[in-house]
KOLLUMBA-662741 format. One record per residue: residue in one letter; x negated, y, z negated of N, C-alpha, C in turn. Coordinates in steps of 0.05 Angstrom, whole numbers, padded with zeros to 5 digits, always signed. Last residue first. Layout:
AXYZXYZXYZ/...
//
This chain:
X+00626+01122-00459+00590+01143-00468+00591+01161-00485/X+00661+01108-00449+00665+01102-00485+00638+01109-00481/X+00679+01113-00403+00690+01132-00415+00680+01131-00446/X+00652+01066-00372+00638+01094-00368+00659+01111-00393/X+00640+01003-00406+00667+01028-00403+00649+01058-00400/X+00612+00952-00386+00611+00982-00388+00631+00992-00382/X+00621+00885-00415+00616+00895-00394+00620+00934-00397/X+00554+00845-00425+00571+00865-00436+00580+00884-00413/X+00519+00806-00407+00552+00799-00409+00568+00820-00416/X+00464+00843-00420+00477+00819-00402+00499+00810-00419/X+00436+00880-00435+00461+00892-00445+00479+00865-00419/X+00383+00870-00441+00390+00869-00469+00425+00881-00464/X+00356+00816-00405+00366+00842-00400+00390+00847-00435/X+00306+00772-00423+00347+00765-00415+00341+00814-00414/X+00258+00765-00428+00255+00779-00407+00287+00781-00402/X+00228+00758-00502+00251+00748-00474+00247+00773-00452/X+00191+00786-00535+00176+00772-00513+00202+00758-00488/X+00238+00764-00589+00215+00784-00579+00201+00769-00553/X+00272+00725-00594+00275+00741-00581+00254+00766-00570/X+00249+00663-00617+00255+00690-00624+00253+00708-00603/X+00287+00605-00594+00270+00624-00595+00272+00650-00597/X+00330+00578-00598+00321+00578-00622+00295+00589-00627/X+00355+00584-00553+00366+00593-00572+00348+00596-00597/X+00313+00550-00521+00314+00575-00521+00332+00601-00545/X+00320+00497-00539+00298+00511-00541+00307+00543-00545/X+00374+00489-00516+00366+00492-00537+00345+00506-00550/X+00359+00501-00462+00389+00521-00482+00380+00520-00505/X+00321+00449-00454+00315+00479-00448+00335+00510-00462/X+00355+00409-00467+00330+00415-00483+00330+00446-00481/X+00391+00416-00416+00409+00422-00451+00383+00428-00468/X+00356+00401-00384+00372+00428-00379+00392+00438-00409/X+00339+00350-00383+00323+00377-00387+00340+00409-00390/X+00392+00327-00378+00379+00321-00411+00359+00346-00403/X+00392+00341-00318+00414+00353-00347+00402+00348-00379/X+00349+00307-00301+00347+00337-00299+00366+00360-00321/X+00360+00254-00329+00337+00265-00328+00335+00311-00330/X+00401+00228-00294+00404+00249-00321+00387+00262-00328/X+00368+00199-00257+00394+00207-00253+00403+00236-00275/X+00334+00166-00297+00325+00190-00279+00350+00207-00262/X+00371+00130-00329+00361+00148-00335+00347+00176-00316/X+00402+00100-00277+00413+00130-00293+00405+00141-00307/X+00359+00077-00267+00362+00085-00248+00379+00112-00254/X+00321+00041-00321+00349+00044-00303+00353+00072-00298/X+00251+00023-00321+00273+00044-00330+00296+00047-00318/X+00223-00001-00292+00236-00024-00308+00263-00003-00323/X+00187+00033-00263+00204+00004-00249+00226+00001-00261/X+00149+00053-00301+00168+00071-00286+00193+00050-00269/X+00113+00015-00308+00136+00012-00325+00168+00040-00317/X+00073+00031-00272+00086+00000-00271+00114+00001-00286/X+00031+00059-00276+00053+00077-00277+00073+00047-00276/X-00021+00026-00289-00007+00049-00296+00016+00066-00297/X-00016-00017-00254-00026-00016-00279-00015+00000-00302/X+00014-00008-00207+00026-00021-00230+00007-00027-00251/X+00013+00041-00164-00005+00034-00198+00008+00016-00200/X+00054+00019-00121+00029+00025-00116+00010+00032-00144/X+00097+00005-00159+00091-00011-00143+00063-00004-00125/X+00109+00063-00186+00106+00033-00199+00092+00004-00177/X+00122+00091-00144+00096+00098-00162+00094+00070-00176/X+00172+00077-00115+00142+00066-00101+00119+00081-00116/X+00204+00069-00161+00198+00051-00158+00172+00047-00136/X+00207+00134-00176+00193+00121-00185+00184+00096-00183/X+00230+00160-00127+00209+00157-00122+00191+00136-00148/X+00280+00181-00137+00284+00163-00118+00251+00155-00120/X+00272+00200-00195+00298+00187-00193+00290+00163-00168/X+00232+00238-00199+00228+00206-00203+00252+00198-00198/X+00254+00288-00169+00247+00268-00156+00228+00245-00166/X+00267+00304-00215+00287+00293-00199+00275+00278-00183/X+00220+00322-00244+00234+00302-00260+00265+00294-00238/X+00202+00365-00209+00189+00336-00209+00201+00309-00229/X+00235+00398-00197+00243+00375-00184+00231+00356-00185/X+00224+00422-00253+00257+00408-00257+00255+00392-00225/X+00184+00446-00238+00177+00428-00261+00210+00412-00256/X+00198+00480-00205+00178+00454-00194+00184+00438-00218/X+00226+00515-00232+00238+00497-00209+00222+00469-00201/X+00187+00543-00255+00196+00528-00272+00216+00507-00247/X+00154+00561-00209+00141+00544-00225+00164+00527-00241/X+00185+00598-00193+00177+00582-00179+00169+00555-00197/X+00199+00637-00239+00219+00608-00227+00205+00587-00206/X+00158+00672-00238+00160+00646-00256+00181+00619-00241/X+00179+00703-00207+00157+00689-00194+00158+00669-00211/X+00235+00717-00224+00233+00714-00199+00208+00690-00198/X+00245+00721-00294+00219+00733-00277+00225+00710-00248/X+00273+00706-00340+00292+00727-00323+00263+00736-00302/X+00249+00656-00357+00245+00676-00370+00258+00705-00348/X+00253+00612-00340+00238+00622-00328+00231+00660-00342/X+00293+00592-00369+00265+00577-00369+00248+00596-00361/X+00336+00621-00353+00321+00635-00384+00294+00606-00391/X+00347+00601-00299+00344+00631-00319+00323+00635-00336/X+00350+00551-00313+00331+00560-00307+00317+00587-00303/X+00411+00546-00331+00391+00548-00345+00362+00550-00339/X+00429+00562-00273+00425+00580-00290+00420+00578-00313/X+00407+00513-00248+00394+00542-00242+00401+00572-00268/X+00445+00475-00271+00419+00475-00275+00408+00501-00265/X+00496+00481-00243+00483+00493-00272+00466+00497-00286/X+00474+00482-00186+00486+00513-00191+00481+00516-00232/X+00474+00429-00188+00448+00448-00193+00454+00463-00197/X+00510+00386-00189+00515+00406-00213+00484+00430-00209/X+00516+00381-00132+00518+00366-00147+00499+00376-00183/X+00527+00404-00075+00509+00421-00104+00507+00402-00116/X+00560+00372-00045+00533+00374-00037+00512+00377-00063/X+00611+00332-00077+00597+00360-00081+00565+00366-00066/X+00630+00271-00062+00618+00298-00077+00613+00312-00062/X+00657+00245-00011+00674+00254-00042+00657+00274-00060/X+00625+00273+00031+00637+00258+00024+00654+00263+00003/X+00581+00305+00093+00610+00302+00080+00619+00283+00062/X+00519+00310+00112+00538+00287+00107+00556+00282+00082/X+00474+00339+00130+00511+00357+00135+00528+00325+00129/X+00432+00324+00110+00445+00312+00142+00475+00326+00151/X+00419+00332+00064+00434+00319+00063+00448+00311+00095/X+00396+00387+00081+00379+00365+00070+00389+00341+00066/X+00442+00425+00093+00415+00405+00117+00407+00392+00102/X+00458+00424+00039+00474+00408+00063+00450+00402+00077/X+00417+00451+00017+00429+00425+00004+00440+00409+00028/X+00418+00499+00039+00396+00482+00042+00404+00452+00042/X+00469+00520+00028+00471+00516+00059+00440+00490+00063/X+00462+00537-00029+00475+00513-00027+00469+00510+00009/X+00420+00574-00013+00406+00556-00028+00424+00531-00026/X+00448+00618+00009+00425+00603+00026+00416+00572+00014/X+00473+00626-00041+00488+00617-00024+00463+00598+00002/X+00438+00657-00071+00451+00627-00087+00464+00614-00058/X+00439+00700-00034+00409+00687-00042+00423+00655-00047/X+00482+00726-00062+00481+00716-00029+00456+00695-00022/X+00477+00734-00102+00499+00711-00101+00497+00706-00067/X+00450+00781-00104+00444+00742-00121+00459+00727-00114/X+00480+00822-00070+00448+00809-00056+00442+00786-00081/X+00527+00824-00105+00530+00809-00076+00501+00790-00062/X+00497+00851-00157+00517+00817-00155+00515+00810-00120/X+00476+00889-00120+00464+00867-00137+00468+00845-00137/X+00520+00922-00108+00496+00923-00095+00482+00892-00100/X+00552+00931-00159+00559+00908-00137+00534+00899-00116/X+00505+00956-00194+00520+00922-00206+00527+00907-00169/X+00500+01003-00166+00478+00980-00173+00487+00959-00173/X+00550+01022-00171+00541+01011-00135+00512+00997-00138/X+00556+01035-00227+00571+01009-00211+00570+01007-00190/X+00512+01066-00238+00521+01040-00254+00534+01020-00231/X+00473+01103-00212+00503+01105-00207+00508+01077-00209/X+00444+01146-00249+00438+01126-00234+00477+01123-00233/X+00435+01200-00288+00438+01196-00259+00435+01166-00240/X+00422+01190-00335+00408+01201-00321+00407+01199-00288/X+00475+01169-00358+00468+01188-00365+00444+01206-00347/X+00465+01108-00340+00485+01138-00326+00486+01166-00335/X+00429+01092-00368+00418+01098-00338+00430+01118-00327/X+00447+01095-00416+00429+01116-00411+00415+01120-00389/X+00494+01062-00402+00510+01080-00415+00484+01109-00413/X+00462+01011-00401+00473+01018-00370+00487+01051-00379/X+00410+00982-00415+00425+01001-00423+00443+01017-00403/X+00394+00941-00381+00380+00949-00404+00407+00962-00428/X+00415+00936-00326+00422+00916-00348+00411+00927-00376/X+00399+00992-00319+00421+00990-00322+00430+00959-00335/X+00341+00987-00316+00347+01006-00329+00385+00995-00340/X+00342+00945-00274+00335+00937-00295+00337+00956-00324/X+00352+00979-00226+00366+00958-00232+00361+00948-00258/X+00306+01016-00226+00337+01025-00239+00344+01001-00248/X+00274+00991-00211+00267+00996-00243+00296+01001-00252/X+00288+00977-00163+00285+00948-00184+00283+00959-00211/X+00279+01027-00136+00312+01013-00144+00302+00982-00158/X+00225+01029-00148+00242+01053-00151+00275+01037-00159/X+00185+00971-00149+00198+00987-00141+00216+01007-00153/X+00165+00930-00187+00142+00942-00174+00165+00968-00161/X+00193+00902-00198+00175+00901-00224+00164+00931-00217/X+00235+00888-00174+00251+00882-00192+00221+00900-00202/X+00205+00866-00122+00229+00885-00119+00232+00905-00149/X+00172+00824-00138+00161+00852-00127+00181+00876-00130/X+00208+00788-00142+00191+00797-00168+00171+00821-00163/X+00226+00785-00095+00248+00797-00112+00224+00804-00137/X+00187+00761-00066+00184+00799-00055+00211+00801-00078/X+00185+00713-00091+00160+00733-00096+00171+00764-00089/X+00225+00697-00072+00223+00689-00100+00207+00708-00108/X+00223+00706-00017+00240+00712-00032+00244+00716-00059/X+00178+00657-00005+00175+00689-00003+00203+00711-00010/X+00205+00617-00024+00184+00630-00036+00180+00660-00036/X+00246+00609+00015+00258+00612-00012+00230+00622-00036/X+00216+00609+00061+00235+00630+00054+00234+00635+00031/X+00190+00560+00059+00182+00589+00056+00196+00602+00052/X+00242+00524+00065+00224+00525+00040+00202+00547+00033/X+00270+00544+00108+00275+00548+00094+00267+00543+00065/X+00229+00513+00157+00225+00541+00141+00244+00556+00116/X+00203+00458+00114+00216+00468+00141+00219+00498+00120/X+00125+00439+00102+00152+00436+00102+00174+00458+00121/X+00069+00427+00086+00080+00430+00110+00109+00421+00105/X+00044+00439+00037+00042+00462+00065+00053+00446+00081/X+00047+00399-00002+00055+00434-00002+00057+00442+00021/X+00038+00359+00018+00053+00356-00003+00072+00381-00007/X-00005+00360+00057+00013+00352+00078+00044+00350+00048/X-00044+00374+00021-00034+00392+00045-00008+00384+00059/X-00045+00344-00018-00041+00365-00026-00027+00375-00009/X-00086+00296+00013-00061+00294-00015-00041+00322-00014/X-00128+00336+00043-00119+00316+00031-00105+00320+00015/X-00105+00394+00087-00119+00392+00067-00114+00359+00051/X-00074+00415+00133-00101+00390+00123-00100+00380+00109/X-00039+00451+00118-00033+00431+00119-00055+00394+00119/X-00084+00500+00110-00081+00486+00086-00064+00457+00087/X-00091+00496+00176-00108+00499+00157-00106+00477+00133/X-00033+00514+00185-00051+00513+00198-00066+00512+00174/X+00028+00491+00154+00017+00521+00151-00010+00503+00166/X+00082+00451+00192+00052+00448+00177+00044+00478+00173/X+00147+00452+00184+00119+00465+00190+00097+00477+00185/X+00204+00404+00199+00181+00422+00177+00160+00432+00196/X+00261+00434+00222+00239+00402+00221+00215+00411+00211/X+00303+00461+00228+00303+00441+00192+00276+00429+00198/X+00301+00473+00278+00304+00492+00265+00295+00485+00232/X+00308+00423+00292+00290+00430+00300+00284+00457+00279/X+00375+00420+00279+00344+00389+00274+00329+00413+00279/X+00391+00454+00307+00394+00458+00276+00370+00444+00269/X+00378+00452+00364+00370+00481+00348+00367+00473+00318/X+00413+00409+00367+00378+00399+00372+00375+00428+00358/X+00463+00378+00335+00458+00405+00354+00431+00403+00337/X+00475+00327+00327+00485+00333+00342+00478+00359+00358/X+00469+00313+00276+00441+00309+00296+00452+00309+00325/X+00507+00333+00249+00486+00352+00244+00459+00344+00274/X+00568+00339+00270+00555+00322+00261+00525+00330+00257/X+00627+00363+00250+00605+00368+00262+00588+00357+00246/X+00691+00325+00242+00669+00340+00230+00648+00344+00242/X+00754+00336+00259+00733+00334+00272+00701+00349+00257/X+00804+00322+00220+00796+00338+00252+00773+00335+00273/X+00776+00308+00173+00802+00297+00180+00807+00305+00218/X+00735+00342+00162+00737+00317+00166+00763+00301+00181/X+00760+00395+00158+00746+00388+00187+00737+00360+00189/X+00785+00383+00118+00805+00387+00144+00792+00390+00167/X+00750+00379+00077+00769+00353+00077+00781+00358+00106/X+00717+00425+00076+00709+00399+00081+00727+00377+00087/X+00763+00449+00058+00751+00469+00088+00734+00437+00097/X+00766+00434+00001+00792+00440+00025+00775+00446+00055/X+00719+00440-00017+00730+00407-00011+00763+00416+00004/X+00703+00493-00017+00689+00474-00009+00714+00446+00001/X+00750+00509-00052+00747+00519-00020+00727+00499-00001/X+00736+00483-00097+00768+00484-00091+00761+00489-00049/X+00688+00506-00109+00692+00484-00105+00721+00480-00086/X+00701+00558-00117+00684+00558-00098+00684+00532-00089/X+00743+00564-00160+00754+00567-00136+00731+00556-00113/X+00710+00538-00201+00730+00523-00194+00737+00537-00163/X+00669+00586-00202+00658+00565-00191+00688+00539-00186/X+00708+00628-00213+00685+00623-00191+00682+00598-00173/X+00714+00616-00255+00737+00615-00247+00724+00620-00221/X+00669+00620-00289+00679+00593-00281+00702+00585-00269/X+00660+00680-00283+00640+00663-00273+00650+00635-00265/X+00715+00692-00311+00710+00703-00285+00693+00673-00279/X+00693+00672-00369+00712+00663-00359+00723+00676-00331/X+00648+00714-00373+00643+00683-00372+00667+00668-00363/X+00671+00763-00370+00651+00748-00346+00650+00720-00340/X+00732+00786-00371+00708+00776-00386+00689+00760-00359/X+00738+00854-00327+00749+00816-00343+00726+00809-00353/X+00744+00901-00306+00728+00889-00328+00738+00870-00341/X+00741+00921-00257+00780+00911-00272+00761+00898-00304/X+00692+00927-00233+00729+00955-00231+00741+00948-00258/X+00668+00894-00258+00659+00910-00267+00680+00932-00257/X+00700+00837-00254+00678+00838-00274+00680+00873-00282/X+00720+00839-00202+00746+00833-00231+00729+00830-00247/X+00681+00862-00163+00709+00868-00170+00723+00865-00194/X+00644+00822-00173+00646+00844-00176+00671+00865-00184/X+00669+00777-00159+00667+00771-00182+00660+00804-00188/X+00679+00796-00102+00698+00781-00121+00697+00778-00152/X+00627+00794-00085+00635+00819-00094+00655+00820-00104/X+00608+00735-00092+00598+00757-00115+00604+00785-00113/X+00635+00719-00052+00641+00714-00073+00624+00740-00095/X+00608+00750-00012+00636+00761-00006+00644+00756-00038/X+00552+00728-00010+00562+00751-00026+00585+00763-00025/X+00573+00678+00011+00574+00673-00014+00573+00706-00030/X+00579+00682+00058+00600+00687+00051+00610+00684+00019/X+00528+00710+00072+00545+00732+00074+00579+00724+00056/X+00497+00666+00063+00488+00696+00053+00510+00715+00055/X+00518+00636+00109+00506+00628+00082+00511+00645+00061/X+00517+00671+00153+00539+00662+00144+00541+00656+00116/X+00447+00664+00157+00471+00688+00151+00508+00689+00143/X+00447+00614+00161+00431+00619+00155+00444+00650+00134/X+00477+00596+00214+00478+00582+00189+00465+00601+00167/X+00436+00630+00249+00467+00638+00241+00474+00619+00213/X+00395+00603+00243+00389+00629+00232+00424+00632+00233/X+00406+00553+00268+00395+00560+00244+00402+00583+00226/X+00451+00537+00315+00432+00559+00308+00426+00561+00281/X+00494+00520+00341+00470+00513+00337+00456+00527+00339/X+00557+00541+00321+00536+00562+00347+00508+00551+00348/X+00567+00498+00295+00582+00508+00316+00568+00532+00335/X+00523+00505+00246+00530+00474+00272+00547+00482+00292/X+00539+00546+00214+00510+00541+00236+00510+00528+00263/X+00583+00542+00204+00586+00560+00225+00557+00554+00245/X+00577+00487+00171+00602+00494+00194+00591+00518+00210/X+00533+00520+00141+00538+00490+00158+00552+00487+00174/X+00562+00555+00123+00531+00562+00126+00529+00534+00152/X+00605+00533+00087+00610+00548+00113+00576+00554+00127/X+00578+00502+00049+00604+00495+00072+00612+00513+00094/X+00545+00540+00026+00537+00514+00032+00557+00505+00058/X+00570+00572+00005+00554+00585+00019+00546+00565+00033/X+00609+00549-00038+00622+00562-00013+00595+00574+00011/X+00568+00529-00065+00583+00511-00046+00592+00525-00015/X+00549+00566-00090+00524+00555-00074+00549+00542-00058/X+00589+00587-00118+00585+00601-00100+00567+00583-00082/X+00600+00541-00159+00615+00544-00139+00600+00566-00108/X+00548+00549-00190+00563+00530-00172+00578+00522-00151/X+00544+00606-00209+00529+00595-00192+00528+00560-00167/X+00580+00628-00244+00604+00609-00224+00579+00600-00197/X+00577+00655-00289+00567+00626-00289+00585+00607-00267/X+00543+00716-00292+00551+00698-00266+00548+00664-00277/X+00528+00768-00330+00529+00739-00332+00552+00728-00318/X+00506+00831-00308+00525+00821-00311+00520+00789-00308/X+00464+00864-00314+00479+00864-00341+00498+00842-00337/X+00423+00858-00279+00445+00880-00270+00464+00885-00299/X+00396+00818-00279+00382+00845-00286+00402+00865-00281/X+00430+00771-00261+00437+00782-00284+00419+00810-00295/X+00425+00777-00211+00450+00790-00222+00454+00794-00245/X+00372+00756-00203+00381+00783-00197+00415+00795-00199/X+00380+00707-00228+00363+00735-00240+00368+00760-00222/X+00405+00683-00189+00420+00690-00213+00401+00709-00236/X+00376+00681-00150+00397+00691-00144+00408+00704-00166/X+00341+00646-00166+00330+00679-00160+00353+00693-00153/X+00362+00604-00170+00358+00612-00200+00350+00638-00187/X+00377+00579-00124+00396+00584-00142+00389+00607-00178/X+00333+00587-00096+00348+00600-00084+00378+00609-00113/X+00311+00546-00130+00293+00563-00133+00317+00584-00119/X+00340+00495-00128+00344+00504-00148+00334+00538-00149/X+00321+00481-00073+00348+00499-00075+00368+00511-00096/X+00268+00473-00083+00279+00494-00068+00312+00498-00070/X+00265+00429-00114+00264+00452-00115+00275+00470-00107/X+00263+00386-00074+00286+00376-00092+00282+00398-00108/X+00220+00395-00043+00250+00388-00027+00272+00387-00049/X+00182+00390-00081+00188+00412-00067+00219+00414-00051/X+00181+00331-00089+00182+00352-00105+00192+00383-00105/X+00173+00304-00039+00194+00310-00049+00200+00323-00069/X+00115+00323-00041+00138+00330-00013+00162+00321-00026/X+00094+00288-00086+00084+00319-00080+00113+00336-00071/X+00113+00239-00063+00121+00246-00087+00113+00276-00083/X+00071+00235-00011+00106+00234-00011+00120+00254-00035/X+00023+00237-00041+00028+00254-00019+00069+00256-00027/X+00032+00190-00070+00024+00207-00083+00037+00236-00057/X+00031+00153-00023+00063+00153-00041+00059+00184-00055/X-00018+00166+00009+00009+00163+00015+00036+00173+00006/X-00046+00141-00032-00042+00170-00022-00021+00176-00011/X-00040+00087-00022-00028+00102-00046-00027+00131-00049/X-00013+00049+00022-00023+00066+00015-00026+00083-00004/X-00017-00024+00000+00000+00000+00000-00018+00025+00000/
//
């Protein structure tokens, strides 16, 4: 057995089983530097997912999939805009009224093009081709490593260089300081002239449009193959405990995403680490199949926990998130 090989593989699925946590968690830092707590990251990835796919596959075209994605999931986050920060409903019960409707739309829009005629993904050559990875020159070389990291499809750069230019956005820029002025304290941003609620929607739409590219990944990665679940299959809640893994920082998420797909991808990969070590990794074999299955949720309750029970000095959470602003009570 090759063992580089498997090692290599394991690397490459690591990343594959990231990235769409990474779209899901930079999405949700950038709504929540706004003040406002989005827990309908689920649903929205769907709705961005199901249509991102449908519309892609009907004009074979990537990049339309691509925008659709982005556009129809920030339709959702200006929905949540709307009855969060005009009509000021509670967030958290908004956020999961989100994610039931986002689902709800998913498996209606999925169930009637099944039933009609579902578009089949290796059906339009633009989409395949458009999804088919690519080597970075050079570093793709490189042993073990190169062919683990550097050569994948372009929506795995994306979701990097997105991850990075938002931690650029947010640290380094004029409208990232506001934006962070106003999760801060939104009552002494408006006081100095920032204009509270075209930040918030501005915001909410551009995280929730991000979350949305991230469910459209899921599908291609899945072959656009329709069934009784959920493409997302709970990541939307995993991303937003990767929030506060990542400490509300864009670039960190990268990192903490990796760490959550390398505990997914033992799920499909621990039986060819066991079978190429079986000295060493051998007993990865003998563990049932729903422990690595769970794996990522058992990480995802540690991590709440943890975090609760960390002192607050040094958090990066925005000190006025879930609360929502009455301009009249300044």
């Amino acid at each position: 057995m090759d063992k580089l090989g498997v090692i290599t593989s394991f690397i490459h699925n690591i990343v594959v089983y990231n990235i769409p946590l990474l779209y899901g968690t930079v999405g949700e830092i950038v709504v929540e530097k706004s003040g406002s707590l989005n827990l309908g990251v689920e649903g929205i990835m769907a709705v961005g997912a199901i249509f991102g796919y449908i519309c892609g596959c009907y004009a074979n075209s990537l990049m339309v999939g691509i925008l659709m994605a982005f556009l129809t999931a920030a339709l959702c986050g200006l929905l949540f805009a709307v009855l969060t920060v005009s009509l000021q409903a509670n967030q958290n019960i908004t956020g999961l009224t989100i994610t039931t409707f986002g689902l709800g739309v998913y498996f209606f829009v999925g169930n009637g093009l099944k039933s009609s005629g579902w578009p089949i993904m290796g059906n339009y050559d633009n989409i395949k081709a458009g999804f088919a990875d690519l080597p970075i020159p050079g570093l793709s070389s490189v042993p073990v490593l190169g062919q683990g990291l550097f050569s994948h499809n372009v929506l795995v750069y994306l979701g990097i260089a997105i991850a990075l230019f938002m931690w650029w956005y947010l640290n380094r820029t004029t409208p990232g300081l506001k934006l962070r002025a106003v999760g801060e304290d939104p009552a002494a941003a408006d006081s100095v002239g920032i204009n509270v609620k075209f930040m918030k929607y501005l915001h909410i739409c551009l995280g929730c449009g991000i979350m949305g590219i991230g469910g459209y990944y899921m599908g291609l990665n899945m072959s656009g193959s329709f069934n009784s679940s959920c493409w997302i299959n709970g990541y939307g809640w995993i991303a937003v405990a990767l929030v506060i893994f990542a400490n509300w920082s864009p670039a960190t998420a990268i990192l903490g995403t990796f760490v959550f797909g390398f505990f997914n991808t033992l799920r499909v990969s621990a039986s060819s680490l066991a079978a190429a070590f079986p000295g060493g990794l051998g007993w990865l074999g003998s563990i049932p199949t729903q422990v690595y299955q769970a794996l990522p949720f058992v990480i995802t309750a540690v991590v709440l926990v943890v975090s609760s029970v960390r002192k607050k000095r040094g958090s990066g959470a925005p000190a006025a998130l879930g609360l929502n602003y009455f301009r009249e009570e300044r």
